[in-house]
Rosetta silent file (secondary structure, phi, psi, omega in degrees, C-alpha in Angstrom):
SEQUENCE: XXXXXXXXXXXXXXXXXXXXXXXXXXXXXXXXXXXXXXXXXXXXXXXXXXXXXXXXXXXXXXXXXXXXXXXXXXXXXXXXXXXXXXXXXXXXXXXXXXXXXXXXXXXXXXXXXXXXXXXXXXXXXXXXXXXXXXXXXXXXXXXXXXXXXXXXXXXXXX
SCORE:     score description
SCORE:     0.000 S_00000001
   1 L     0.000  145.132  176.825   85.970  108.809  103.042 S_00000001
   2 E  -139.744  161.072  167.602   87.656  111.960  102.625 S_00000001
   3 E  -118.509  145.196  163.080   91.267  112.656  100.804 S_00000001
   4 E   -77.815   89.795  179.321   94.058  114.765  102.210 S_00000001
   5 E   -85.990  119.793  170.674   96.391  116.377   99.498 S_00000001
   6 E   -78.845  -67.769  163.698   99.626  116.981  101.373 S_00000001
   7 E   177.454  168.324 -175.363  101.221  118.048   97.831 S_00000001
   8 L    52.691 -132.339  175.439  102.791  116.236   94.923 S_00000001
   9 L  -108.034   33.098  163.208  102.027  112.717   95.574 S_00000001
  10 E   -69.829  117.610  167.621  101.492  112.777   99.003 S_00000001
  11 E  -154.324  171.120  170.786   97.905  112.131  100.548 S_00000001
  12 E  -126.527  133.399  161.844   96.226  110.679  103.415 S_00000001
  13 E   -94.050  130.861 -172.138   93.098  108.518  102.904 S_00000001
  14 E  -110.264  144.296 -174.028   90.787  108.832  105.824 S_00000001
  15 E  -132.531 -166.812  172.297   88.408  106.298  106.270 S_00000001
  16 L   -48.823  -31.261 -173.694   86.097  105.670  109.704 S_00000001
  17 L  -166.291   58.342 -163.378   89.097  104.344  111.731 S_00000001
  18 E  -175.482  108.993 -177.891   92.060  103.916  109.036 S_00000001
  19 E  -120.348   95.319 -167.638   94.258  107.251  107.784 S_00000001
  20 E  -100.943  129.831 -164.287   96.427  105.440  105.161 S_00000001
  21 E   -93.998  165.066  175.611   99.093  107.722  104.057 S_00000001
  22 E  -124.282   88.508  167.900  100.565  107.474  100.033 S_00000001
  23 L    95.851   38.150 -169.679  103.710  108.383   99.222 S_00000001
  24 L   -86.007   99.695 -144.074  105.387  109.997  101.935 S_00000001
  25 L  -127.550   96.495  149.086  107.888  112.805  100.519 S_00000001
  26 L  -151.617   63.350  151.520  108.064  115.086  103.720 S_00000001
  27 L  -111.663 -152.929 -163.013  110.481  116.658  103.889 S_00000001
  28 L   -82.934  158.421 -176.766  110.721  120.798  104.088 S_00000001
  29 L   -53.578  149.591 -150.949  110.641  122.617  101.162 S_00000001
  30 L    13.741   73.832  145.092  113.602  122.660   98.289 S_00000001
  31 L   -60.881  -26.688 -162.417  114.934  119.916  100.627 S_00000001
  32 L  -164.855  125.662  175.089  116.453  117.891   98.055 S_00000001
  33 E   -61.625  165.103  168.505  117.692  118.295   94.275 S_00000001
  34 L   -97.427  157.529  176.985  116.182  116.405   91.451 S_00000001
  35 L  -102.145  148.190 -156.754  118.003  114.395   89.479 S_00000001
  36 L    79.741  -67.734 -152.576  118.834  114.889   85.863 S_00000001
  37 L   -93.693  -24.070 -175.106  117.297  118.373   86.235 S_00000001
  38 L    58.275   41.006 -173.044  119.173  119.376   89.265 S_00000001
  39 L  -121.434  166.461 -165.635  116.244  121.651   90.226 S_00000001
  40 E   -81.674  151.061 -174.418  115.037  121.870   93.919 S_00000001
  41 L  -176.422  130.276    9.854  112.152  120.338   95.085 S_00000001
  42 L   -49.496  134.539  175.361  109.765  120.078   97.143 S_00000001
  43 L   -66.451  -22.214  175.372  108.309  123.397   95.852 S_00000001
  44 L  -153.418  132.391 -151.134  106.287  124.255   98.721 S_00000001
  45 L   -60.079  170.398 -177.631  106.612  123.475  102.604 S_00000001
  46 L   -72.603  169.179  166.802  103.761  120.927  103.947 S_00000001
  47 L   -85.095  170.011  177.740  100.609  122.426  104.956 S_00000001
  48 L   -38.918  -38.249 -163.829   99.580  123.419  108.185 S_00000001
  49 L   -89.648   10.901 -146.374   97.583  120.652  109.153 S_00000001
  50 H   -65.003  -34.632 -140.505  100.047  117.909  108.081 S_00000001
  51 H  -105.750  -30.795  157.399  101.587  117.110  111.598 S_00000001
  52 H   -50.371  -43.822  177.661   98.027  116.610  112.648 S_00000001
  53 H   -70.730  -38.367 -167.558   97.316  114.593  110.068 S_00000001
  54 L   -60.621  -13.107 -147.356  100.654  112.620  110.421 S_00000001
  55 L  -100.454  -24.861 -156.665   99.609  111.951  114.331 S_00000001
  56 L  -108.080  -19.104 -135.097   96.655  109.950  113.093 S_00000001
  57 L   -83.356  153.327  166.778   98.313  107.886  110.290 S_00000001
  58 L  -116.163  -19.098 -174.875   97.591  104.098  110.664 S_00000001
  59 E  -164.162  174.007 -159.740   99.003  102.751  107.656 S_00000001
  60 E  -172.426  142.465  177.558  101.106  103.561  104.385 S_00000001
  61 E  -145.832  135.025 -168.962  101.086  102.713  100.817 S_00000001
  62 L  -110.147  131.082  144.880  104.389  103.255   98.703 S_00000001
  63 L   -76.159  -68.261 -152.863  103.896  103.394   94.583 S_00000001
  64 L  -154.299  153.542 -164.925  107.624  103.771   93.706 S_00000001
  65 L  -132.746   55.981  160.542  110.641  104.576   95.656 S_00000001
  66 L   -97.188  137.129  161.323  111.830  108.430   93.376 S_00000001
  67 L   -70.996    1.792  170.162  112.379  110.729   95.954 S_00000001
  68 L   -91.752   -1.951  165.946  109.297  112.692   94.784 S_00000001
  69 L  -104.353  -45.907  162.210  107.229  109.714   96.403 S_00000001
  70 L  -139.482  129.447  124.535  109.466  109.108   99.475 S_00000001
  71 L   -40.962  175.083  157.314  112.007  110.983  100.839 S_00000001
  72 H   -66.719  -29.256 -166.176  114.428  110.721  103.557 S_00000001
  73 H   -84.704  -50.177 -172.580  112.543  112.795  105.883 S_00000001
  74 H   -79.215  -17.673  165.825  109.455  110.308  105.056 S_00000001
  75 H   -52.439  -55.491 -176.026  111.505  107.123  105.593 S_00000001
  76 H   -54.147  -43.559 -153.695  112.874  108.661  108.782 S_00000001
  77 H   -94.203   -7.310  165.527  109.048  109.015  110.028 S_00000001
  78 H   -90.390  -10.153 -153.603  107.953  105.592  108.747 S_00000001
  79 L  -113.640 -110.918  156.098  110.749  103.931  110.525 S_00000001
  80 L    36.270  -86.660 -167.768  110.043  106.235  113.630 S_00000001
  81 L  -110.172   43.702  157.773  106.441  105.103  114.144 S_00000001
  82 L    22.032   45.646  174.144  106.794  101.650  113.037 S_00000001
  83 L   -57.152   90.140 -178.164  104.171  102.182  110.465 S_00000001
  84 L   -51.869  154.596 -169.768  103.044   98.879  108.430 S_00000001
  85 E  -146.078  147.433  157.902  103.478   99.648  104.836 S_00000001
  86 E   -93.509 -162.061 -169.978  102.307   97.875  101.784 S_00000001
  87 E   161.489  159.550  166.085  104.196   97.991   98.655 S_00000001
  88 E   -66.588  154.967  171.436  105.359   96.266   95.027 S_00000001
  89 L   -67.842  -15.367  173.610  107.553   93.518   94.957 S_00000001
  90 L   -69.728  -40.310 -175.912  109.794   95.323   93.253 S_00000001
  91 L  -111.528   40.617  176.805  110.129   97.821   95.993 S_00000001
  92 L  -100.524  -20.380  159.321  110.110   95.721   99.182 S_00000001
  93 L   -52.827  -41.897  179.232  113.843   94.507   99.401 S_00000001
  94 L   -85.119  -43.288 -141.838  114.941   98.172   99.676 S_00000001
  95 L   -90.385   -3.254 -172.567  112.399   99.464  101.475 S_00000001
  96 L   -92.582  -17.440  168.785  112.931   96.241  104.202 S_00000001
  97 L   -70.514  -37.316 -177.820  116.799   96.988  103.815 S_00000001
  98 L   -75.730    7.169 -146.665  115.904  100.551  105.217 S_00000001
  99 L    43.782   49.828 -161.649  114.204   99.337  107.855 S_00000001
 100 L  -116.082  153.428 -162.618  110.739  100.186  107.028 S_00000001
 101 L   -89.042   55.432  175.025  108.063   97.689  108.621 S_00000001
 102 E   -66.671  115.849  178.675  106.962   96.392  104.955 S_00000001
 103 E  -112.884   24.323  161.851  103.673   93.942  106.027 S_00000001
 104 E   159.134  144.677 -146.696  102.650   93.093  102.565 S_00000001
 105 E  -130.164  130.293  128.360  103.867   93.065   99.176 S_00000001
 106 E   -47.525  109.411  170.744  102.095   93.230   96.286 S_00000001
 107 L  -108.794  171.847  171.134  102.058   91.951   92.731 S_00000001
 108 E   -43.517  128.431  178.875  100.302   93.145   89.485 S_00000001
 109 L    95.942  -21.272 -167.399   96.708   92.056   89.095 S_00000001
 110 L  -147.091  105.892  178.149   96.169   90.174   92.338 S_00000001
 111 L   -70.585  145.732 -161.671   94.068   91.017   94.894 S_00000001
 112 E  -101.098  156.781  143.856   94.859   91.166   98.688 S_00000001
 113 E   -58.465  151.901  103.089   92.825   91.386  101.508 S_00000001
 114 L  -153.867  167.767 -162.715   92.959   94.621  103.280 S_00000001
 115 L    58.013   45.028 -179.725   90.959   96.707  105.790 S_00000001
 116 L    74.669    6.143  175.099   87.740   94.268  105.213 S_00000001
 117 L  -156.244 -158.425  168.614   88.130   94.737  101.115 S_00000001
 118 E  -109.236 -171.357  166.617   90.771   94.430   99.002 S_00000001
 119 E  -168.531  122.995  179.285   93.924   95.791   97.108 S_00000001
 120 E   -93.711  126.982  165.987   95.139   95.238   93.656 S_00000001
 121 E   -93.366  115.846  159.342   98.540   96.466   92.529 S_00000001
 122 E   -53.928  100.397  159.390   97.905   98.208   88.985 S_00000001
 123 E   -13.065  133.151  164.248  100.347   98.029   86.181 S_00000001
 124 E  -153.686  149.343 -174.976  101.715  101.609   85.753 S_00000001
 125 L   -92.046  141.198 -170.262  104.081  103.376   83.267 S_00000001
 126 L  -115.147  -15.998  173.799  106.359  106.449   84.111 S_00000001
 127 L  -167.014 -159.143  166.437  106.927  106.117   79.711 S_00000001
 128 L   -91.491  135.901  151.867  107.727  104.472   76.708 S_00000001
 129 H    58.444 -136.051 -175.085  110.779  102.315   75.723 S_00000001
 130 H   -34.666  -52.912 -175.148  114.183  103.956   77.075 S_00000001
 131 H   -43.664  -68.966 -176.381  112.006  106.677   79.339 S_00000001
 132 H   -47.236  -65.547 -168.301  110.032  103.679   80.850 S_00000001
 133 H   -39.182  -46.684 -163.333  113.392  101.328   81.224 S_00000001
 134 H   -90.278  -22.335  175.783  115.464  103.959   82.850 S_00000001
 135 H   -85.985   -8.937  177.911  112.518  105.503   85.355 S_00000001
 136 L    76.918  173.505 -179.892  112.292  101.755   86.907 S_00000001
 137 L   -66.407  153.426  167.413  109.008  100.174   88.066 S_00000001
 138 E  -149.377  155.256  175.452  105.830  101.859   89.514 S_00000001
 139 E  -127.135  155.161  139.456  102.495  100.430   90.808 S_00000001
 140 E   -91.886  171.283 -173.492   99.059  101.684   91.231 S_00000001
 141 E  -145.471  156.251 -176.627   96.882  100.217   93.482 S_00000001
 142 E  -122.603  137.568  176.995   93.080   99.896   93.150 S_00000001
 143 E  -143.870  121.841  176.320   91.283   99.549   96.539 S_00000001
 144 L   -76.513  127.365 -171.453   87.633   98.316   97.462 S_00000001
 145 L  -148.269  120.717  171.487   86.630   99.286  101.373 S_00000001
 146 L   -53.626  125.160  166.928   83.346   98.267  102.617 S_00000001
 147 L    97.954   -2.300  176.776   81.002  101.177  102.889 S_00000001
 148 L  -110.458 -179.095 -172.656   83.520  103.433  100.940 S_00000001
 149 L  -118.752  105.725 -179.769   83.725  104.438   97.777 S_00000001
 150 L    -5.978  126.567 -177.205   86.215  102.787   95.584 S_00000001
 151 E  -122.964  126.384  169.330   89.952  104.099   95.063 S_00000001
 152 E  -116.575  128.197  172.147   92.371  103.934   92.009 S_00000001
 153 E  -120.013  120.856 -139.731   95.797  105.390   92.680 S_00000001
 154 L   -91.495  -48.770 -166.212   97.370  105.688   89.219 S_00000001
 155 L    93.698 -153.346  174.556  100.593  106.834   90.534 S_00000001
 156 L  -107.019  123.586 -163.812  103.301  108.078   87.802 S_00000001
 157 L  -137.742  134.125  155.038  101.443  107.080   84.442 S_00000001
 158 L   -74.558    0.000    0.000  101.051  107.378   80.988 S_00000001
């Protein structure tokens, strides 16, 4: 297994014949304001190899749907290449309104098949009390792959 850090929370997990992307916020750098802070962001363009990487992707896993997890630019390229995507249940109405090719939804706690193992969606916190109410839901996802080495993707957490 190896991991890709594209940046922020953007990666690709490569496995023998399975490049599952996370979180795909690509577009070009200070692309898009933040909200609340109004400061620009992404901070730094993708790396070189990304479009390489992107060529190979087989799958997608969503945490949360802040534009610091997916953009527009990554919507556009999951839509594009008819990518299956897992996701929370929480975020599968929108992301199946945008026309993203959601092929299994997730709840807390309860493991799925996939790839020949499983996948658990993780409880995960972006805060406490108001902070937590007002940032909306997020999942982690813990995933078992035969012959790999276990993955927990915390996501945005306390």
């Amino acid at each position: 297994m190896k991991i890709h850090h594209i940046r922020n929370a953007c990666f690709i997990i490569e496995t023998n014949n399975t490049f599952i992307l996370v979180d795909p916020m690509l577009g070009d750098a200070f692309s898009y304001t933040m909200p609340i802070s109004n400061k620009a962001n992404p901070l730094v363009p993708l790396p070189n190899n990304t479009e390489m990487l992107l060529q190979k992707v087989t799958y997608v896993l969503i945490t949360h749907l802040h534009t610091d997890h997916i953009d527009e630019t990554g919507i556009d390229f999951l839509k594009k290449n008819k990518l299956p995507v897992t996701c929370s249940m929480y975020d599968s109405t929108t992301l199946k309104e945008k026309g993203i090719n959601v092929v299994q939804i997730l709840e807390y706690g309860i493991k799925q098949p996939f790839f020949n193992g499983t996948i658990e969606g993780t409880p995960a916190l972006h805060g406490y009390g108001e902070i937590a109410n007002a940032m909306g839901n997020v999942m982690g996802f813990y995933i078992a792959l035969p012959q790999e080495p276990s993955v927990y993707i915390s996501s945005d957490t306390i």
